[in-house]
N, C-alpha and C positions, 0 to 999 in steps of 0.2 A: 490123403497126405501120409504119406511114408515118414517116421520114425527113425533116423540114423543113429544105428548105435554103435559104439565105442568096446572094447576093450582092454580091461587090464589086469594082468596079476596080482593076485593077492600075495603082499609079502609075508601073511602067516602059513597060509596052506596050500600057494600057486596057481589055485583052482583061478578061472578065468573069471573078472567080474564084469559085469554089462554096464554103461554106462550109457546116461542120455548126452546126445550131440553138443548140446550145450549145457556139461556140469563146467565147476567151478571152481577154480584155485579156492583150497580152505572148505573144499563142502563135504561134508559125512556123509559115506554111504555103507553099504555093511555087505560085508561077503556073504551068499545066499550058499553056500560050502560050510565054512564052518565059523559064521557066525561074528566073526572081529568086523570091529567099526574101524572104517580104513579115512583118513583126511587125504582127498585131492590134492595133492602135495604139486603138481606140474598139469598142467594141460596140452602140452605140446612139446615131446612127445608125451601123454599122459600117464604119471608116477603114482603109485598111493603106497602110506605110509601110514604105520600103525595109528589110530587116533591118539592124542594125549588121553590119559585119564583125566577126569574130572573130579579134582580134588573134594574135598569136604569142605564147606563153610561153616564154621562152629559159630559164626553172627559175630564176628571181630570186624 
């Protein structure tokens, strides 16, 4: 069974990222370049977008 993969640009460094056939609106994947956690922002045509940061919970 053949593996279809996807690409798309990284919006920090362009470098091209691989993705599996079926990612996911809303799913993290990380530029294997330089490193930024990118959100599946579109899947068709497929977008990514810097991740939000992940604030701090100070237990409020």
């Amino acid at each position: 069974m053949t593996i279809v993969v996807m690409t798309a640009s990284c919006p920090e460094c362009a470098a091209a990222v691989k993705l599996a056939q079926d990612v996911e609106k809303g799913e993290i994947v990380q530029c294997a370049e330089c490193g930024a956690e990118l959100e599946v922002f579109e899947t068709s045509p497929v977008e990514l977008r810097l991740a939000p940061e992940e604030e701090e919970d100070w237990g409020e």
